[in-house]
ZADO-1210 file (C-alpha; in nm, 4 decimals, padded with zeros to 6 digits):
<atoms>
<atom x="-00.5613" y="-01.8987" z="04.8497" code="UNK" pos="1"/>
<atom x="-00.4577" y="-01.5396" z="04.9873" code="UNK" pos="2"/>
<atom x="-00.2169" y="-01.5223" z="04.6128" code="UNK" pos="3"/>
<atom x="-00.5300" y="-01.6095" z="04.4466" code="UNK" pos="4"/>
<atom x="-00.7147" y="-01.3353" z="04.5826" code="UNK" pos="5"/>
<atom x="-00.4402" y="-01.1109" z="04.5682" code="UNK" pos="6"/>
<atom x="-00.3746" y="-01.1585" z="04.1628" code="UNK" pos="7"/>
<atom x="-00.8189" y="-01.1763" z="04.2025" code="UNK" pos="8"/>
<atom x="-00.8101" y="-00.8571" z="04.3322" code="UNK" pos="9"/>
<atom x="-00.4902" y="-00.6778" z="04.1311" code="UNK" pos="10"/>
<atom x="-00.6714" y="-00.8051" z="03.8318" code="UNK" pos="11"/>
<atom x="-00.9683" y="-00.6071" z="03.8964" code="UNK" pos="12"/>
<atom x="-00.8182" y="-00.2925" z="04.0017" code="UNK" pos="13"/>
<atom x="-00.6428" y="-00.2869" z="03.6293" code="UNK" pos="14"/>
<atom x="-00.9793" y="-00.3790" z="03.4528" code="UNK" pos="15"/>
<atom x="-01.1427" y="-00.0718" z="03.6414" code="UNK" pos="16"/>
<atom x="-00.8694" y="00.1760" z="03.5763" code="UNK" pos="17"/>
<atom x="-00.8301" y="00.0559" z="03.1717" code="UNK" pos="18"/>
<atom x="-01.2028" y="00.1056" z="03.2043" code="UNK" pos="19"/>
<atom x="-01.2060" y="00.4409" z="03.3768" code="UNK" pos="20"/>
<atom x="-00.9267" y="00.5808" z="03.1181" code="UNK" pos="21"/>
<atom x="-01.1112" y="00.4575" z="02.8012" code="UNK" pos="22"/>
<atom x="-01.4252" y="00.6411" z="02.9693" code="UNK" pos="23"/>
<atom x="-01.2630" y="01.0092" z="02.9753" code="UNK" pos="24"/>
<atom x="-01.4149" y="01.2440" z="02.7331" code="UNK" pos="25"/>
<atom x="-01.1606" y="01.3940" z="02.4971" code="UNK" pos="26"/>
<atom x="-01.1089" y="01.7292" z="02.5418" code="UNK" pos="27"/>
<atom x="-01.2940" y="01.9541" z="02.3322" code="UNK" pos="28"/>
<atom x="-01.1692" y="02.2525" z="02.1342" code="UNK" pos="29"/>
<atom x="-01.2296" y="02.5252" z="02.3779" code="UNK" pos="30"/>
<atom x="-01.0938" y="02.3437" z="02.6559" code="UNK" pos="31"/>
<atom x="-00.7748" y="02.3342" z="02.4539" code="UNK" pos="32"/>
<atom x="-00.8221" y="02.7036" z="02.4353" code="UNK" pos="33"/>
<atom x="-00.8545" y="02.7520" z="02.7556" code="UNK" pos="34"/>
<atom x="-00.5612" y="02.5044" z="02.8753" code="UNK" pos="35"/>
<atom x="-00.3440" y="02.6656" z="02.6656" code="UNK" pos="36"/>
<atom x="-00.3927" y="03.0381" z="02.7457" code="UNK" pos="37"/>
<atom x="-00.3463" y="02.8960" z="03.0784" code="UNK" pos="38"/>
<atom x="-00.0078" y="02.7738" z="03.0465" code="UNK" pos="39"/>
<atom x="00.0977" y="03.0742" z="02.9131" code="UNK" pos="40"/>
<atom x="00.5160" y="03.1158" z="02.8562" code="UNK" pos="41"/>
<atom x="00.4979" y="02.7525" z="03.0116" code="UNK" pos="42"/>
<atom x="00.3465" y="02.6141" z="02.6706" code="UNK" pos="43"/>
<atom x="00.5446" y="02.4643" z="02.4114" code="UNK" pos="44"/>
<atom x="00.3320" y="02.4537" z="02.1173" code="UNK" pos="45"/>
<atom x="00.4247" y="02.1942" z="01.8318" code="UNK" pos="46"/>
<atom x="00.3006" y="02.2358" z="01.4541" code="UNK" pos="47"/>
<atom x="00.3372" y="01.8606" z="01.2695" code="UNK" pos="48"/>
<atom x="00.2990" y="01.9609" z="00.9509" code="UNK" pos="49"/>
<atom x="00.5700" y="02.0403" z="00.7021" code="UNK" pos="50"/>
<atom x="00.8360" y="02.3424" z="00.7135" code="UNK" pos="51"/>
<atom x="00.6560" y="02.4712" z="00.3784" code="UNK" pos="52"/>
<atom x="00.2967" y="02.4709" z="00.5682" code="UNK" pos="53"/>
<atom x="00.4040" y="02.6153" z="00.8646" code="UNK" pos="54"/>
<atom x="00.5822" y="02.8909" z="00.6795" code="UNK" pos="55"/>
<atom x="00.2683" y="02.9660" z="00.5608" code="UNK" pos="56"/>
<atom x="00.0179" y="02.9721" z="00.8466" code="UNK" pos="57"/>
<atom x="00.0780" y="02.8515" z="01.2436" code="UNK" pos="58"/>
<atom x="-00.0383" y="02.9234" z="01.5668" code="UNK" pos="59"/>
<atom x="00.1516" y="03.2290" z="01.7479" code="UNK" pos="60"/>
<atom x="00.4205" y="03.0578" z="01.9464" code="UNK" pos="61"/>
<atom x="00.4618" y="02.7419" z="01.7746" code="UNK" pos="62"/>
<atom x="00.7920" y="02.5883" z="01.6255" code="UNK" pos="63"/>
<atom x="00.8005" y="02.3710" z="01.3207" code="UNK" pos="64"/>
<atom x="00.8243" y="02.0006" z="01.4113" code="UNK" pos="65"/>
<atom x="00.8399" y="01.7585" z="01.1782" code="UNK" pos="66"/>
<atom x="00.7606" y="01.3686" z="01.2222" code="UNK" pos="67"/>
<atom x="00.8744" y="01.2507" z="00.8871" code="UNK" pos="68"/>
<atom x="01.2805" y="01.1977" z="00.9980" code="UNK" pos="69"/>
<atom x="01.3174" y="01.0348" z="01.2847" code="UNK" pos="70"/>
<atom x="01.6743" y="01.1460" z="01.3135" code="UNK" pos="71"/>
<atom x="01.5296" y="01.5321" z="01.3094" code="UNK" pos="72"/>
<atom x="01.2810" y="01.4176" z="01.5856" code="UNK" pos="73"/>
<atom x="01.5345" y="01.2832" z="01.8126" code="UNK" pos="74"/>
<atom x="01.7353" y="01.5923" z="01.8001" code="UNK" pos="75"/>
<atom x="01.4578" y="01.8497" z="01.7960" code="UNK" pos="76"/>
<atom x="01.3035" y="01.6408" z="02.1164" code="UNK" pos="77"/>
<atom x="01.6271" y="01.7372" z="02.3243" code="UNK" pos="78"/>
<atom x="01.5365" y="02.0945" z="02.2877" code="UNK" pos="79"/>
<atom x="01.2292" y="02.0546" z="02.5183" code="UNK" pos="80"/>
<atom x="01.1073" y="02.0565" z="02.8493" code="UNK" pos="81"/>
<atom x="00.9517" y="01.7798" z="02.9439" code="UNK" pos="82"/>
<atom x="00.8413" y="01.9172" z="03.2788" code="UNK" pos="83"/>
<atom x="00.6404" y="02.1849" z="03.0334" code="UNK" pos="84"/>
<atom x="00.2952" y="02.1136" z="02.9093" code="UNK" pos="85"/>
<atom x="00.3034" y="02.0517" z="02.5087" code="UNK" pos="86"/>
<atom x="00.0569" y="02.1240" z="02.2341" code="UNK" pos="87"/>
<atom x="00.0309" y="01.9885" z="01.9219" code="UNK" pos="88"/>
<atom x="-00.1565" y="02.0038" z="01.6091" code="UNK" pos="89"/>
<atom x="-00.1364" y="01.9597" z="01.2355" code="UNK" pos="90"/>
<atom x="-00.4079" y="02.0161" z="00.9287" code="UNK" pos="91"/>
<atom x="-00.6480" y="01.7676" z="01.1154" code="UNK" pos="92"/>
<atom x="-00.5420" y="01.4851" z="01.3703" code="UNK" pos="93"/>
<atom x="-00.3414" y="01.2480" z="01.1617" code="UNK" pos="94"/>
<atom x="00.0552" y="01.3817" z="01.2064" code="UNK" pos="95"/>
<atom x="-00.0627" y="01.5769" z="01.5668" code="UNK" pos="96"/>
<atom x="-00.1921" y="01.2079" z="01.6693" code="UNK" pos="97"/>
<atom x="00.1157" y="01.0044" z="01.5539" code="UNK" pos="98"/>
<atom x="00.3299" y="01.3076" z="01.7459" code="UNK" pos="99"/>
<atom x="00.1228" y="01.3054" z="02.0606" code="UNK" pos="100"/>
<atom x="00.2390" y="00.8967" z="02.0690" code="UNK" pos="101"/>
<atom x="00.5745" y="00.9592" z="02.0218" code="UNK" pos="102"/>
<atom x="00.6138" y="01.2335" z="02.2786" code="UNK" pos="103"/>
<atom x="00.4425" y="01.0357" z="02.4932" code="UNK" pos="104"/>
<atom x="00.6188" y="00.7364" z="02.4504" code="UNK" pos="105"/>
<atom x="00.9354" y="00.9212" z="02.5004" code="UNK" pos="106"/>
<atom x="00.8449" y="01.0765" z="02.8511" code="UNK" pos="107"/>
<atom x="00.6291" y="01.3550" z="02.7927" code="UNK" pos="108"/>
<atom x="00.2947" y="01.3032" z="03.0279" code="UNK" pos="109"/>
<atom x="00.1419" y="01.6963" z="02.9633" code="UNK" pos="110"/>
<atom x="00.0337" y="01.6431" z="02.5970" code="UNK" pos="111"/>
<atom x="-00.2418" y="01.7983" z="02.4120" code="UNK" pos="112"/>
<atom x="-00.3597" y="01.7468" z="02.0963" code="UNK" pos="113"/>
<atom x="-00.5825" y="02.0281" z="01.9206" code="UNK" pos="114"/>
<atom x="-00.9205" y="01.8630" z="01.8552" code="UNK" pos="115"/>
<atom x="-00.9776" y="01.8862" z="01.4930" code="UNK" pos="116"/>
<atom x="-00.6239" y="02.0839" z="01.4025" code="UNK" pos="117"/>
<atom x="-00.5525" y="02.3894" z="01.2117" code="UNK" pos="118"/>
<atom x="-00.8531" y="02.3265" z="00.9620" code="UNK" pos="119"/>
<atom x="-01.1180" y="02.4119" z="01.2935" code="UNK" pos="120"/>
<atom x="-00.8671" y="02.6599" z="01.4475" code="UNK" pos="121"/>
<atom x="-00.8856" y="02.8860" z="01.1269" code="UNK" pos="122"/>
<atom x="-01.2431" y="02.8034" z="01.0629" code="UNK" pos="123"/>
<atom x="-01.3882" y="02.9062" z="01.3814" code="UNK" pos="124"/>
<atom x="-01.1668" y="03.2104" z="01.3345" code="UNK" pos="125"/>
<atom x="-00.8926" y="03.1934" z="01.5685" code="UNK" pos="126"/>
<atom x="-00.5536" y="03.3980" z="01.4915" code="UNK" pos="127"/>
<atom x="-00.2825" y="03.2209" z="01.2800" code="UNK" pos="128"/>
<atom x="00.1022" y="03.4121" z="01.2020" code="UNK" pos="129"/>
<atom x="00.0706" y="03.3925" z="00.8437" code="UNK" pos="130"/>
<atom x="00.2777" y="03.4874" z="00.4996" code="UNK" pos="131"/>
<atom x="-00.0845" y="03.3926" z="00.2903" code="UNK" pos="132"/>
<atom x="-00.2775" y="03.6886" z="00.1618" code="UNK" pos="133"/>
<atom x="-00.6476" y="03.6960" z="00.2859" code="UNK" pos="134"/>
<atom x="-00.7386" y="03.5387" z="-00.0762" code="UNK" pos="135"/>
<atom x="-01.1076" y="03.5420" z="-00.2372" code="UNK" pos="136"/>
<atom x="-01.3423" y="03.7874" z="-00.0386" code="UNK" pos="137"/>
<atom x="-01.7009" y="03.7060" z="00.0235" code="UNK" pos="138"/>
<atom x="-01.8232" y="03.8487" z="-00.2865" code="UNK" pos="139"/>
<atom x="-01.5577" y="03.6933" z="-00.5529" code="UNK" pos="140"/>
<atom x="-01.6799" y="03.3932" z="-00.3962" code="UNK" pos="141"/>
<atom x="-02.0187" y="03.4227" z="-00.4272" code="UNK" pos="142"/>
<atom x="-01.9447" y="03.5227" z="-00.8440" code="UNK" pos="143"/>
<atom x="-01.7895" y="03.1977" z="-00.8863" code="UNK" pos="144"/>
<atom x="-02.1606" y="03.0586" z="-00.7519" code="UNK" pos="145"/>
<atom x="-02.3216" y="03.2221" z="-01.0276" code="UNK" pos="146"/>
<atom x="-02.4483" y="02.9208" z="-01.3264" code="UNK" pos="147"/>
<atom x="-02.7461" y="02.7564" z="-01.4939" code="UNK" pos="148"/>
<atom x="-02.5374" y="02.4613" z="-01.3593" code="UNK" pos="149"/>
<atom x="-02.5682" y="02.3003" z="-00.9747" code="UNK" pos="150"/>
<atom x="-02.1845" y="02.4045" z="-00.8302" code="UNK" pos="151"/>
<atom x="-01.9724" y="02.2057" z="-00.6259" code="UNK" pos="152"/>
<atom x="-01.7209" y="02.3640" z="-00.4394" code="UNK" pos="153"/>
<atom x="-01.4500" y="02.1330" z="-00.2775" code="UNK" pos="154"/>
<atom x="-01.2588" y="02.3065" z="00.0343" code="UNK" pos="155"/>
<atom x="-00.9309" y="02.1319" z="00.0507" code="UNK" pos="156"/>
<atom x="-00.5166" y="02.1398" z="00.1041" code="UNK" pos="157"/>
<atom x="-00.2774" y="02.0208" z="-00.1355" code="UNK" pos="158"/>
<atom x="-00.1437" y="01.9407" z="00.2074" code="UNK" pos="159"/>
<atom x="-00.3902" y="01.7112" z="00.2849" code="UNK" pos="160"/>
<atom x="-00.4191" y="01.3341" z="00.2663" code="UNK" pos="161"/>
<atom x="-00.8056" y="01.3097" z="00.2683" code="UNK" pos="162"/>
<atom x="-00.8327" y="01.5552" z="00.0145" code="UNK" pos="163"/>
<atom x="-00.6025" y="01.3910" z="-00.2093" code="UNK" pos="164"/>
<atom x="-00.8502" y="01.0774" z="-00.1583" code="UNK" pos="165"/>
<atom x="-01.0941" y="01.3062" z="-00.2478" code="UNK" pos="166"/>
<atom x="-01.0008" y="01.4546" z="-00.5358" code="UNK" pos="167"/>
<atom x="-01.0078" y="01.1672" z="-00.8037" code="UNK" pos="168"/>
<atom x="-01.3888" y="01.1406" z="-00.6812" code="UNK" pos="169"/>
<atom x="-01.4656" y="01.5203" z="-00.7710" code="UNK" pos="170"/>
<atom x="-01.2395" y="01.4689" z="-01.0606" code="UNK" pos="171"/>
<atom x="-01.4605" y="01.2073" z="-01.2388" code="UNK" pos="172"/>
<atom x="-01.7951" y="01.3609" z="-01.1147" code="UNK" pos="173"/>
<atom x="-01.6727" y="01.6908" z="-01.3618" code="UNK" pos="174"/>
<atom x="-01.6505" y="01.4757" z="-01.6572" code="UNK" pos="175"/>
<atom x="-01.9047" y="01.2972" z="-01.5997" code="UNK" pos="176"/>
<atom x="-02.1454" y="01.5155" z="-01.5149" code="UNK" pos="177"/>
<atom x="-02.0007" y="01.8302" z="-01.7314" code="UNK" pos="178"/>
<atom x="-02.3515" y="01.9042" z="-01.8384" code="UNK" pos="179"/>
<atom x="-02.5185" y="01.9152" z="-01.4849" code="UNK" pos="180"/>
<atom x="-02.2534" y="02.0658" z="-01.2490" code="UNK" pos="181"/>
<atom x="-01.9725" y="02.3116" z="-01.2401" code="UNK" pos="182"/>
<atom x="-01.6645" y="02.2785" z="-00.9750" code="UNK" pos="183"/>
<atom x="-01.4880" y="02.5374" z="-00.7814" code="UNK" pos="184"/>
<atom x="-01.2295" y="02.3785" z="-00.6182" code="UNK" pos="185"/>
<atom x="-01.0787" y="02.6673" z="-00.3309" code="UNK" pos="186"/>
<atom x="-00.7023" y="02.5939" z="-00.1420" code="UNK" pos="187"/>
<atom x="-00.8321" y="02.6518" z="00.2257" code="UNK" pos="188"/>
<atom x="-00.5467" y="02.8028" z="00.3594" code="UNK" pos="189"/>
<atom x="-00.4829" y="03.0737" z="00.1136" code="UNK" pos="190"/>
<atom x="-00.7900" y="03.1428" z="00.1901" code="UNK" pos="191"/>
<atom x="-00.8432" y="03.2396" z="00.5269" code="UNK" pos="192"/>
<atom x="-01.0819" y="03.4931" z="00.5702" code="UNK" pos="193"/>
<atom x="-01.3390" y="03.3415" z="00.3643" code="UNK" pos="194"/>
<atom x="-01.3468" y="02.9670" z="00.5096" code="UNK" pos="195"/>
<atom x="-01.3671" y="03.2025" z="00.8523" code="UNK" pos="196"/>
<atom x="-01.6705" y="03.3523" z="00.7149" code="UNK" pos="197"/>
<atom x="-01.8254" y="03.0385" z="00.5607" code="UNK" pos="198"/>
<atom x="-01.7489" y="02.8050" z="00.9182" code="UNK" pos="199"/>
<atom x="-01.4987" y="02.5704" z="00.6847" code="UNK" pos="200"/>
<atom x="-01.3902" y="02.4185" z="01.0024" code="UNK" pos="201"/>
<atom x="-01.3028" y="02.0370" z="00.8256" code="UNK" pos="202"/>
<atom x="-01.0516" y="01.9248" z="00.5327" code="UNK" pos="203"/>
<atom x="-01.1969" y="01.8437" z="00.2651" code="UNK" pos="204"/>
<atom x="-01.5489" y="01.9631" z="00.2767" code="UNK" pos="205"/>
<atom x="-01.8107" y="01.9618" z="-00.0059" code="UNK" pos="206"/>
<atom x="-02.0648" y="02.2130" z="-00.0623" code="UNK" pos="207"/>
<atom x="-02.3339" y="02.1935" z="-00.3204" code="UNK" pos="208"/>
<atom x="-02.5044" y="02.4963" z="-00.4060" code="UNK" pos="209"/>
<atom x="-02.8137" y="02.5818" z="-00.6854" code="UNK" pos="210"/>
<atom x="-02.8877" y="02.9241" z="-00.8121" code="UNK" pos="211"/>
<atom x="-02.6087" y="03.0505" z="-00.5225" code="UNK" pos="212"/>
<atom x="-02.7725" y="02.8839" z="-00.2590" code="UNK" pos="213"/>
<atom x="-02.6692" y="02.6275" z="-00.0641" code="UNK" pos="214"/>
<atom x="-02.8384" y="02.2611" z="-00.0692" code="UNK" pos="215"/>
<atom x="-02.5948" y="02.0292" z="00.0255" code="UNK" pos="216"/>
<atom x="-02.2904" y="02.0114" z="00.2711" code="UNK" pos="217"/>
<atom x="-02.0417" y="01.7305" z="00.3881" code="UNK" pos="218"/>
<atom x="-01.7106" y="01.7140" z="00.5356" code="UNK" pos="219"/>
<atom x="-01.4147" y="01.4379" z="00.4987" code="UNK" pos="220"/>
<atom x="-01.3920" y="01.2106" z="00.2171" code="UNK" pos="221"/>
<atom x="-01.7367" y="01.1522" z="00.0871" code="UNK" pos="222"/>
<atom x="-01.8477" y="00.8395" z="-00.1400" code="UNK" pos="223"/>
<atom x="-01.9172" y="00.9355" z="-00.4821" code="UNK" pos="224"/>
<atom x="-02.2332" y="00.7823" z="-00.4507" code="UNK" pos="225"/>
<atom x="-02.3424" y="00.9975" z="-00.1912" code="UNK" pos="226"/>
<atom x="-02.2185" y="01.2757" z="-00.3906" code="UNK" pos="227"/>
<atom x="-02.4323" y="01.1582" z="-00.6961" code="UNK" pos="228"/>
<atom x="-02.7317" y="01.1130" z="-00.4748" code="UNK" pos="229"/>
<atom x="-02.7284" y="01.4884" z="-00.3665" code="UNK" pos="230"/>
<atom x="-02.6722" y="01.5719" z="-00.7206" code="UNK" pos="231"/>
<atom x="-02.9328" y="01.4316" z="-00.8697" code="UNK" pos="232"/>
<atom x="-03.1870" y="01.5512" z="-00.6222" code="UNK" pos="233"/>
<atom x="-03.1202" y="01.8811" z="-00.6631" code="UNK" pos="234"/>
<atom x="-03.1312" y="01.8871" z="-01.0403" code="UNK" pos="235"/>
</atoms>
């Protein structure tokens, strides 16, 4: 009887703590901001994307690690501390989140993912070490808004799985709809300054606009018939 109650008892101690975890709020963006200014020399700040993206634009500090060899990850994991807290991050969540596992499956317990990756971090206009000019300004932009035709404008990566989802999608709607809409299709991170000043802060995003201004809006990889929808009611 006193086993029973004992395994009773461990049983619901486990069921409260799975249930306690699965209640903590992820952490949002500024409270990476803030734990990470915090840790200050202390941080070891991880990019996940690939050598050729983070030769182009990464966060000051950060070192190029890669999840796509395992044989690389074994012997670039030797070079850190795992007493350090660790940040990580890639274009969105998708290679930060696999990274964040494996870290954590290899020891690390301080590990921080950025909360919607580089794409927010340069859209809300935090600094980046970059080799990218500034690209389009505000008013090239705008030019390229200028038809008799509804624009679509798809913000995107080559880098980047969803956009590649996306891009058959927008690809079709031009040829189909040749006579109703015109697409401006704008490489996000060569373009810096102006996703900054237009609060791109999501990979791929869609933005519909009609005589220059703006009708429509939606980030991640929309349905074409969503797409259609907003297209034919703002013909």
């Amino acid at each position: 009887m006193k086993i029973n109650r004992f395994l009773l008892t461990l049983s619901f101690a486990f069921f409260v703590c799975l249930t306690l975890k699965a209640q903590t709020p992820a952490l949002t963006f500024e409270a990476f901001e803030a734990k990470l200014q915090q840790a200050g020399d202390r941080a070891q700040i991880l990019d996940a994307r690939s050598e050729e993206e983070y030769n182009q634009n990464h966060l000051k500090g950060a070192i190029s690690f890669s999840v796509a060899n395992e044989a690389d990850f074994q012997k670039q994991i030797k070079t850190l501390n795992k007493a350090n807290p660790v940040f990580v991050y890639s274009i969105g969540n998708g290679r930060s989140g696999k990274l964040a596992k494996e870290l954590q499956e290899a020891g690390f317990s301080d590990v921080t993912e950025l909360p919607g990756g580089l794409s927010k971090w340069i859209g809300s206009g935090r600094p980046v070490e970059s080799t990218v000019g500034a690209g389009l300004s505000l008013a090239d932009y705008q030019a390229q808004l200028k038809s008799d035709k509804l624009v679509l404008v798809d913000f995107g990566s080559r880098y980047c799985g969803s956009c590649k989802k996306l891009a058959p999608t927008v690809d079709e709607l031009e040829k189909e709809q040749a006579s109703n809409i015109k697409v401006v299709r704008i490489e996000a991170y060569e373009n810096k300054a102006l996703v900054k000043e237009l609060g791109i802060t999501s990979l791929p995003t869609l933005v519909l606009y009609k005589g220059s201004q703006q009708v429509w809006k939606k980030a991640g990889v929309t349905p074409k018939t969503e797409i259609q929808a907003s297209i034919a009611e703002s013909l």
